[in-house]
C-alpha distance (Angstrom), angle and dihedral (degrees) to the residues before:
residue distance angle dihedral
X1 . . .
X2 3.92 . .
X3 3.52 143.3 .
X4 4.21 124.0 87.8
X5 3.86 103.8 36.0
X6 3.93 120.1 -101.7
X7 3.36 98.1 -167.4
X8 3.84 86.6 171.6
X9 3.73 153.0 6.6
X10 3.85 118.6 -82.3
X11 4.11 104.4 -80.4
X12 3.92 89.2 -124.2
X13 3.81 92.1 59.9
X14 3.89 102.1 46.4
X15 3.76 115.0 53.7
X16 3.97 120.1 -155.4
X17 3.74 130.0 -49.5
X18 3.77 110.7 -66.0
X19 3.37 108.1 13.3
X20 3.62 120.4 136.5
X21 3.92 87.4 -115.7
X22 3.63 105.3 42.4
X23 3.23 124.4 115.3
X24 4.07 97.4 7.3
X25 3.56 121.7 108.4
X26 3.94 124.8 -4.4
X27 4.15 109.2 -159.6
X28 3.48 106.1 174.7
X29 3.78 99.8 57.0
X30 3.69 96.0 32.5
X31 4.29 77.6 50.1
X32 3.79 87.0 53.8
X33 3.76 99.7 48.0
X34 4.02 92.3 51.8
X35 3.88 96.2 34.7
X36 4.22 86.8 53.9
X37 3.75 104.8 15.0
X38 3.84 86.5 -133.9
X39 4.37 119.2 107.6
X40 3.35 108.1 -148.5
X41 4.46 113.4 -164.6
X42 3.59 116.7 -108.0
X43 3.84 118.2 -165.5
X44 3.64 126.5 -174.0
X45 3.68 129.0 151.4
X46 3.70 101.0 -128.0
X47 3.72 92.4 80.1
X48 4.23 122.7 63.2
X49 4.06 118.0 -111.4
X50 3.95 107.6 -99.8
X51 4.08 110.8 -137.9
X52 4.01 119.3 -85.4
X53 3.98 126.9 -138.4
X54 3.58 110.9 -107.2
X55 3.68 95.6 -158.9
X56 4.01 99.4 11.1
X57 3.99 96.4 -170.8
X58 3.61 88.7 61.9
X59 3.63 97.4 42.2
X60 3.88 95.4 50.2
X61 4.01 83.2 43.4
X62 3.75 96.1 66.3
X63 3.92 102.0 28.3
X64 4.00 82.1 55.5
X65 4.09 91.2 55.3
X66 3.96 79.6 61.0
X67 3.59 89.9 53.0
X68 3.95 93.4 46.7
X69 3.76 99.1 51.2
X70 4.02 96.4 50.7
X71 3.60 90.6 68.5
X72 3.72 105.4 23.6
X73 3.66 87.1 69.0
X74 3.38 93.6 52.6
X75 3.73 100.2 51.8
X76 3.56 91.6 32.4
X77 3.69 101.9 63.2
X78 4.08 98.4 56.6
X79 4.13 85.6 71.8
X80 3.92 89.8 61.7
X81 3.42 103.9 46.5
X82 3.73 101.1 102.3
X83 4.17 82.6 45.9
X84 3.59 87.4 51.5
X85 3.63 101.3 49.4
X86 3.98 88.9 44.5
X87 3.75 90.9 56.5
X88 3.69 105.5 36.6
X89 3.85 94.2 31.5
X90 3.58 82.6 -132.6
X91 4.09 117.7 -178.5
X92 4.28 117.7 -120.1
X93 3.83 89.5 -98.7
X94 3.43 97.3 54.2
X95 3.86 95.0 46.5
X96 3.84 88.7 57.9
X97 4.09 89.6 47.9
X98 3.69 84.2 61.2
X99 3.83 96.0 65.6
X100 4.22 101.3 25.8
X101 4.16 94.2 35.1
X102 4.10 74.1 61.6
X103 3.42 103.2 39.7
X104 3.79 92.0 37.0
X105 4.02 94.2 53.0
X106 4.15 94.3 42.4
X107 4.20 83.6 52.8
X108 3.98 100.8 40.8
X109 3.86 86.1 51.6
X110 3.30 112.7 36.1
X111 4.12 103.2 95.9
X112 3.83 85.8 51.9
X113 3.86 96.7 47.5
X114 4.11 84.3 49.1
X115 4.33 83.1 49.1
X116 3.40 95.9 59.1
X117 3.98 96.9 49.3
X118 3.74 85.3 58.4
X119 4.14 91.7 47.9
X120 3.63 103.2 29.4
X121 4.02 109.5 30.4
X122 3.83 122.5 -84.6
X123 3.87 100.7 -126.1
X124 4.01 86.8 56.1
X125 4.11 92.8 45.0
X126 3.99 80.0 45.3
X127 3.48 92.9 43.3
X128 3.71 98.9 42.1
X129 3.67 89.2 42.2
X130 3.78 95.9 54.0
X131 4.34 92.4 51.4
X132 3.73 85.7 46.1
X133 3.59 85.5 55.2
X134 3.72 101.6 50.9
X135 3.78 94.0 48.3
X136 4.02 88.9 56.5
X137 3.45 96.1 47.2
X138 3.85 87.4 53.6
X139 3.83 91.2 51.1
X140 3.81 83.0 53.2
X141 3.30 91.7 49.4
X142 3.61 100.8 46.3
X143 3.75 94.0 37.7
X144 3.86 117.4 140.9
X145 3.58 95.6 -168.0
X146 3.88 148.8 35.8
X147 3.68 87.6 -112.4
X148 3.62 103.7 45.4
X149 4.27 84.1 50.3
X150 3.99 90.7 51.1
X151 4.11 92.2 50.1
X152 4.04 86.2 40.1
X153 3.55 88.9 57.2
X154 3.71 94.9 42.1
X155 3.74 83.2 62.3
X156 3.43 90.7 42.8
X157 3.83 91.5 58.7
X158 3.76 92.8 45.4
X159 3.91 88.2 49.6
X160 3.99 99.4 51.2
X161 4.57 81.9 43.3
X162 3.78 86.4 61.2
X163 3.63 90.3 40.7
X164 3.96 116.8 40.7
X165 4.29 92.9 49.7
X166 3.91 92.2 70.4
X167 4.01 90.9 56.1
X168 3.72 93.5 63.6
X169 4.01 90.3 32.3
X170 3.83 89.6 48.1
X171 3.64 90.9 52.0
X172 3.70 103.4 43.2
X173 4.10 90.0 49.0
X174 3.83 99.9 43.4
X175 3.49 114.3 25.0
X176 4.03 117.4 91.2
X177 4.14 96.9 -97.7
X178 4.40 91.1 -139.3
X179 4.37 81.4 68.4
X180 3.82 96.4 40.7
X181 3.38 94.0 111.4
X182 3.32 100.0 50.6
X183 3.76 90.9 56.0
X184 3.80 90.8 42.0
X185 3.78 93.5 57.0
X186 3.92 92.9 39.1
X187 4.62 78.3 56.2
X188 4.02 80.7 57.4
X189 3.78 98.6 49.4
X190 3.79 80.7 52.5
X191 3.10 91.3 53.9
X192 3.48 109.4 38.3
X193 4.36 85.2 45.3
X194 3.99 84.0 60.4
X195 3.98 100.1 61.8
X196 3.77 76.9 45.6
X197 3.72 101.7 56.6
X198 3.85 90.6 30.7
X199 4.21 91.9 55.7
X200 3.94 92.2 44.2
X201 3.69 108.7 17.7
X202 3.54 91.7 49.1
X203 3.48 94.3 47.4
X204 3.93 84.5 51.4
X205 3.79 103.1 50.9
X206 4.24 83.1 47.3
X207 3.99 95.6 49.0
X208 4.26 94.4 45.5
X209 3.70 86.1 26.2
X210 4.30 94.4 -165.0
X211 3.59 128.8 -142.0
X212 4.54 80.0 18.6
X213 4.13 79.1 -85.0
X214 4.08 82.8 139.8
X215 3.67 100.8 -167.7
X216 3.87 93.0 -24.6
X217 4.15 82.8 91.7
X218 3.69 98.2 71.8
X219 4.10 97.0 72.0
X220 4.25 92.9 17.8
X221 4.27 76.4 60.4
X222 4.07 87.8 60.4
X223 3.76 96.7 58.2
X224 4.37 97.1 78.2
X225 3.35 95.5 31.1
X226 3.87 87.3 50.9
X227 3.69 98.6 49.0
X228 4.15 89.1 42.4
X229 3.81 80.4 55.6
X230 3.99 94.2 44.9
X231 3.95 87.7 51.2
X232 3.61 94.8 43.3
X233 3.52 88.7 49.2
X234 4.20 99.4 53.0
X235 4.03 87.1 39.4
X236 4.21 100.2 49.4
X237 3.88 108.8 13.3
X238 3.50 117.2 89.5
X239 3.28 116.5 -145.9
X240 4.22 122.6 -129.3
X241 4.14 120.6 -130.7
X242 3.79 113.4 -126.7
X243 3.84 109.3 -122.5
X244 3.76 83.2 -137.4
X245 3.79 133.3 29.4
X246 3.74 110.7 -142.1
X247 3.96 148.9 141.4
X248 3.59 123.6 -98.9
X249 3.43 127.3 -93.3
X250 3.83 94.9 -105.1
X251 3.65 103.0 178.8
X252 3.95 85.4 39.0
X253 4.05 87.8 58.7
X254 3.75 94.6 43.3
X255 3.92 95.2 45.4
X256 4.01 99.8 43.7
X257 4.20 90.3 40.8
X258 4.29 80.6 49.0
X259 4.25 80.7 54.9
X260 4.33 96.0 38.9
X261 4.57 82.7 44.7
X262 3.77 93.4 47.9
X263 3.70 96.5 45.1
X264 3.76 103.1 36.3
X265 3.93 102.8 38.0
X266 4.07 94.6 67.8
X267 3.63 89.1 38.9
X268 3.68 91.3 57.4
X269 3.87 93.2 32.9
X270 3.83 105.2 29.4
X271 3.79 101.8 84.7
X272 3.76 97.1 47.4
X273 3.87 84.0 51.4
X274 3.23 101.1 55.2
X275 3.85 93.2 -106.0
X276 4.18 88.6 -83.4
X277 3.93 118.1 176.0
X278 3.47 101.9 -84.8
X279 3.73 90.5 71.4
X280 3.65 91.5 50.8
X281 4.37 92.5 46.7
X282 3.88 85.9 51.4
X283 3.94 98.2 50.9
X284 4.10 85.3 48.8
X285 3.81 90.4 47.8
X286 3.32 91.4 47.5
X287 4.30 90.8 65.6
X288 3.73 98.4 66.0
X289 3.96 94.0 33.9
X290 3.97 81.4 59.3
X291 4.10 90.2 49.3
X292 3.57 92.0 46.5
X293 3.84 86.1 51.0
X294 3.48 98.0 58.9
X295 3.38 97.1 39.7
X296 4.12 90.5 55.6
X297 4.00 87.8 51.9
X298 3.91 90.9 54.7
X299 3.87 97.6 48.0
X300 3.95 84.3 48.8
X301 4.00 87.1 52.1
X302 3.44 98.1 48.7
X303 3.96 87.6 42.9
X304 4.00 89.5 67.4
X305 4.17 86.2 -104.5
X306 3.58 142.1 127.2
X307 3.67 113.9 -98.5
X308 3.75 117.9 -160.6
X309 3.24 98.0 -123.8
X310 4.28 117.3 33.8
X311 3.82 86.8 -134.4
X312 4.33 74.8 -161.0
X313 3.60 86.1 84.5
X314 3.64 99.5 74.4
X315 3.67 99.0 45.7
X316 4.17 82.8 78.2
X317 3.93 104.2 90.6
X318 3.41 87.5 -147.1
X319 3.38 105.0 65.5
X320 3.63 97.8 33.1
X321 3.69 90.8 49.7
X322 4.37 86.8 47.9
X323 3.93 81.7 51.4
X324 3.54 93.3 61.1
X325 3.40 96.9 42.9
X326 4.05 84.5 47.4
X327 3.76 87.4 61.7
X328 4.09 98.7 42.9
X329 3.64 76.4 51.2
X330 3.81 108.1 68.3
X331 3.80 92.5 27.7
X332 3.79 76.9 97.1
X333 3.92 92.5 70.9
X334 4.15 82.5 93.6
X335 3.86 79.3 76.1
X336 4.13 90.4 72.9
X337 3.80 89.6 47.1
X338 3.56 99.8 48.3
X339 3.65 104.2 37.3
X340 4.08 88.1 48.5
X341 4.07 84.8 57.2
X342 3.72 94.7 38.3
X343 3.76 89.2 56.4
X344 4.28 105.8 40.2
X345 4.15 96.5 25.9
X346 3.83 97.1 37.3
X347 3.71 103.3 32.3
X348 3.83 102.1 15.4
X349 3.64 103.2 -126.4
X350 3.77 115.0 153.8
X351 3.64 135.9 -113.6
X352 3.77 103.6 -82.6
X353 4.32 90.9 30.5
X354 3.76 81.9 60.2
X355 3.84 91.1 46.2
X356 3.68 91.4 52.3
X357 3.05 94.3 53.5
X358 3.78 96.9 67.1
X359 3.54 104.5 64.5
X360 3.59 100.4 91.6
X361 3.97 85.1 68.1
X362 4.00 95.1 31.1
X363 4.07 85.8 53.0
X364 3.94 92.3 40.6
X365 3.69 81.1 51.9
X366 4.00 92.1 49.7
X367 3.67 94.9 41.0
X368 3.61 97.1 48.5
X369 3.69 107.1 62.1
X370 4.43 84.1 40.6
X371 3.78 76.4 65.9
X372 3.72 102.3 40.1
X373 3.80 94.9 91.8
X374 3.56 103.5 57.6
X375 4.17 93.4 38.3
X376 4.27 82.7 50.6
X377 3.43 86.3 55.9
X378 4.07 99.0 53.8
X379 3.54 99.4 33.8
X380 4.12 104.2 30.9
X381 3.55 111.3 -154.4
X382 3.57 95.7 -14.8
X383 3.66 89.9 93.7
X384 3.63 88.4 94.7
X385 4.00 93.5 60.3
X386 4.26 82.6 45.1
X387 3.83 90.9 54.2
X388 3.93 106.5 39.2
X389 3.91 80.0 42.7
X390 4.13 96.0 54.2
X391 4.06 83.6 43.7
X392 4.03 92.4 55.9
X393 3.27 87.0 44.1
X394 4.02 103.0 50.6
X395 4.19 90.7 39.1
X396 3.67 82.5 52.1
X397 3.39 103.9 53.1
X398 3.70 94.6 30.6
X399 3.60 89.3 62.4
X400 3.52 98.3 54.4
X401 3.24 95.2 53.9
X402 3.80 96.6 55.6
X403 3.66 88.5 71.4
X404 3.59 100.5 40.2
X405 4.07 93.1 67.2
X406 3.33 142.7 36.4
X407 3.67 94.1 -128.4
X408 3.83 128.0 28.8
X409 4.07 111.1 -88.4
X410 3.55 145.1 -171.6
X411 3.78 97.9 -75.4
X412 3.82 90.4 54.6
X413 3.81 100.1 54.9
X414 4.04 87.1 41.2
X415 4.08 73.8 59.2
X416 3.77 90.6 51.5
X417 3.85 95.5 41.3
X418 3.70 89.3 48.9
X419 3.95 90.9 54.2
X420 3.41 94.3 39.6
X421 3.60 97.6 62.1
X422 3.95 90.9 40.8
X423 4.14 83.8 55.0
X424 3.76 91.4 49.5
X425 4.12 94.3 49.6
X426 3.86 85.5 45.7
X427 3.92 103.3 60.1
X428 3.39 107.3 49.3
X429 4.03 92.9 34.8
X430 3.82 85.5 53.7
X431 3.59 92.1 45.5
X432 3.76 93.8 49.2
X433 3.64 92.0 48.3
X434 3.65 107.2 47.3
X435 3.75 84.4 42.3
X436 3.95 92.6 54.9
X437 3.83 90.8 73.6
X438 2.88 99.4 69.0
X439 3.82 135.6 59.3
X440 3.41 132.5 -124.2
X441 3.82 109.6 -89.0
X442 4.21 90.7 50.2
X443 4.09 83.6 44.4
X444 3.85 86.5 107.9
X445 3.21 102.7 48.6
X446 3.84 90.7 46.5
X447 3.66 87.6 47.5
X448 3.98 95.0 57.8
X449 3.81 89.2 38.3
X450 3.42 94.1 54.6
X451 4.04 96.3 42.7
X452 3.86 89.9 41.7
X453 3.87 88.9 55.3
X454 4.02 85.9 51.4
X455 3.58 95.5 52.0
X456 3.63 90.5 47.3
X457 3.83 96.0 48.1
X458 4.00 80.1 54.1
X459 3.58 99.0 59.4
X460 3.29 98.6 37.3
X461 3.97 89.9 48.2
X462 3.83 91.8 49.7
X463 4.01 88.5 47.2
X464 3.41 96.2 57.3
X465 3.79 111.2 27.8
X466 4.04 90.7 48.3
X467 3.37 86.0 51.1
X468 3.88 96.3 63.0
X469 3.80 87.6 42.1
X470 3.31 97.2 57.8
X471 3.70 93.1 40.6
X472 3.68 90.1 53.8
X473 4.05 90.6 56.7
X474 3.37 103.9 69.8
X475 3.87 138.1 -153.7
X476 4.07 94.8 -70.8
X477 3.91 104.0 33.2
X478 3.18 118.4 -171.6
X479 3.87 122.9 -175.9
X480 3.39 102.1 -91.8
X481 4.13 87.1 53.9
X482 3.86 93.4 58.7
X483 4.13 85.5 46.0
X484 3.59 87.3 58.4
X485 4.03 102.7 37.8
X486 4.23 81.7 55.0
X487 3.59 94.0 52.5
X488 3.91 90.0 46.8
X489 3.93 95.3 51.2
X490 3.96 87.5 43.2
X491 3.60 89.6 53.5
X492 3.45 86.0 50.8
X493 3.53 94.1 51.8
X494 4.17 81.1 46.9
X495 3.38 93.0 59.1
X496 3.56 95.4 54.7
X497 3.38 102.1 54.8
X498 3.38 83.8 54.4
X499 3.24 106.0 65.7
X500 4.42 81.1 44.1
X501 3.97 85.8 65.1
X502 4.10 87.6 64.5
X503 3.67 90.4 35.1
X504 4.14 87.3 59.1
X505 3.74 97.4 44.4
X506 3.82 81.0 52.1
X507 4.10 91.7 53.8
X508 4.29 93.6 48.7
X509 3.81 85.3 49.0
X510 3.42 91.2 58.6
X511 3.25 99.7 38.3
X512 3.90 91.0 51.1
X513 3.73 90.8 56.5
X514 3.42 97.4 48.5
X515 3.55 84.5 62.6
X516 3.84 94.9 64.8
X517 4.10 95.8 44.6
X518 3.44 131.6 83.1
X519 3.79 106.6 -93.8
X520 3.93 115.3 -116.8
X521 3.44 126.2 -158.5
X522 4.07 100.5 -118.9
């Protein structure tokens, strides 16, 4: 993600200005960088110079402060729940609309949030975004009442949907493509460092509780480091020029966040329910809302408009086939779930034992995209077979171990290290790779496409693979029950990255081909 400008897509890969295919999807050098693990620049003068950073450290400082917060509040919020239902007096149903009403919102929203970085400017979306975000997590930390937290952090969600897009976006269209990996794997070690500090620092600021803010502290803390990020933002980020100026697909963005609602709401929700036959009516609606989505963003293509969504983008193999793998991915989230139940229901540790007692994954998870640069570099794009490989691996061996001893030992957190690191080389290499198709002006689209398919892999993963765990417990479980329900949902999780090993010998075939045909514009 930087170095020798690319101030455009290779000339055989974007056709001229205005056709239906220009400026899309660009195989052969996406091929190249995958098949090698090397960008190489490409400069024609077809295509219009994307904006440079002035003073890149900075830049990449503050648009990664967007990409901390979006999940930090996410995994930050499950350690105050008790606090929160203490202080608010808040019923069970509201205490689980303060994590999915997030999660749900940030998910529904994020393809549109990408959209309107491409349209409007990303360093606005970011900036606009990032303000929105500070305000909500003031009306969460001012709240009064369950309800006024669950529509603050509805806001919240929609703010950090707006926001995160453009980091990825602003990346892929800015930064020199020969040092986008090292960019895309420092975006990981963001990442990864932000289920660290929202396991332990959360459960920090809640324990000492400073200034008596109780559990008040963990949004009230977002407001400086927001506005530092907002300033930061206006002062170092430049911001990129739309090719074209146009409105937003409205019935597009109502239609598709009608699809990302119906699917993602009974995931999130189902389980607690009792899986009762509203979930089951809104996953069927969801089928023709989807067709008559698609359909929509073809009669606006053929009308000379701007879809929502370039439905172009999936016709490349690549990135379809790196969207699938994308959603195998983060099926794995379960893993946080179950292994937090395994270890305070089934063996009674508390709250901050349990919270210890994921580092060896969280700094697996931090080492591994530190790392991802140098094994890129040796291995090309087989770095996705090395890291679903190290995953299936560490699940495996984790989840043998469970059963084998009372308590967890060495040989299970060498499991969890040894996933960890496979999860950290994964997200950013999947990331830069799905994002690599496409050039810069469709990067935010790709961006919320890409994150949108994460976020529903999640949910869907956590759905299904809780659901075996807790069926496997049993009405009188006993420790060795919940020992053996983990190891079945981690050999779930196992299994499915598995089946993502095949999948990403499949992608660097592709990709290798593509190298040796004529590139078409798609």
């Amino acid at each position: 993600m930087k170095s020798e400008a690319i101030k455009s897509a290779p000339a055989a890969c974007v056709g001229p200005q205005g056709a239906a295919a220009s400026a899309v999807i660009c195989p052969r050098s996406a091929a190249a960088n995958l098949a090698t693990g090397v960008a190489k620049s490409v400069t024609t003068s077809a295509d219009k110079p994307q904006p440079r950073f002035e003073r890149q450290g900075l830049a990449l400082a503050v648009l990664f402060v967007g990409a901390f917060l979006a999940p930090l509040d996410y995994f930050i919020v499950n350690l105050a729940l008790p606090s929160i239902h203490t202080g608010l007096n808040a019923t069970d149903a509201q205490l689980q609309l303060v994590v999915s009403a997030y999660a749900s919102a940030y998910a529904v929203l994020l393809i549109t949030g990408g959209r309107l970085g491409d349209l409007f400017g990303r360093r606005r979306m970011f900036m606009t975004g990032m303000a929105a975000f500070v305000v909500a997590s003031a009306l969460c930390g001012f709240a009064t009442s369950g309800h006024m937290l669950v529509i603050a952090r509805i806001v919240q969600g929609i703010a950090a949907a707006v926001m995160a897009p453009q980091v990825l976006a602003t990346i892929r269209a800015v930064v020199p493509l020969h040092q986008q990996t090292k960019v895309m794997s420092l975006y990981g070690f963001v990442f990864g460092l932000s289920s660290i500090v929202g396991q332990l620092g959360g459960g920090a600021l809640i324990t000492y509780h400073p200034f008596g803010l109780d559990w008040r502290i963990i949004f009230l803390i977002n407001i400086p480091i927001g506005i530092t990020a907002f300033l930061g933002t206006w002062k170092f980020v430049p911001e990129n020029q739309p090719a074209t100026r146009t409105g937003i697909d409205v019935k597009g963005v109502a239609l598709l966040s009608a699809v990302l609602l119906l699917v993602i709401y009974p995931m999130t929700h189902g389980r607690e329910a009792g899986w009762p036959a509203w979930t089951f009516v809104m996953f069927a609606l969801a089928v023709p809302v989807f067709a008559l989505f698609v359909t929509t963003e073809q009669r606006v293509e053929r009308g000379g408009g701007h879809p929502l969504v370039d439905l172009q983008l999936f016709r490349n193999r690549a990135f379809a086939l790196g969207l699938v793998l994308a959603f195998l991915f983060y099926c794995n989230s379960a893993f946080f779930l179950t292994y937090g139940i395994f270890l305070q229901t089934g063996l009674h540790w508390t709250p901050l034992a349990s919270g210890m007692a994921i580092m060896p994954f969280a700094i697996g998870f931090v080492v591994g995209p530190l790392t991802s640069p140098a094994v890129v570099k040796r291995v090309g794009g087989h770095v996705l077979t090395l890291g679903f490989s190290m995953m299936t691996v560490g699940f495996t061996v984790t989840g043998w171990s469970a059963t084998q001893s009372a308590t967890p030992d060495l040989l299970f957190y060498c499991g969890l290290v040894c996933a960890g690191v496979g999860h950290g080389l994964l997200l950013p290499s999947i990331m830069r790779i799905v994002l690599l198709e496409v050039v810069p002006e469709k990067a935010g689209l790709a961006s919320g496409v890409v994150s949108s398919t994460l976020q529903i892999g999640s949910a869907f993963g956590t759905a299904a693979i809780s659901g075996a765990f807790f069926g496997a417990i049993g009405a009188r479980a006993t420790s060795g029950d919940y020992a053996h329900a983990f190891q079945i949902s981690l050999a779930i999780n196992a299994v499915l990255m598995f089946v993502c090993i095949g999948l990403s010998v499949l992608l660097v075939r592709h990709q290798q081909l593509a190298l040796r045909r004529p590139a078409q514009p798609v």
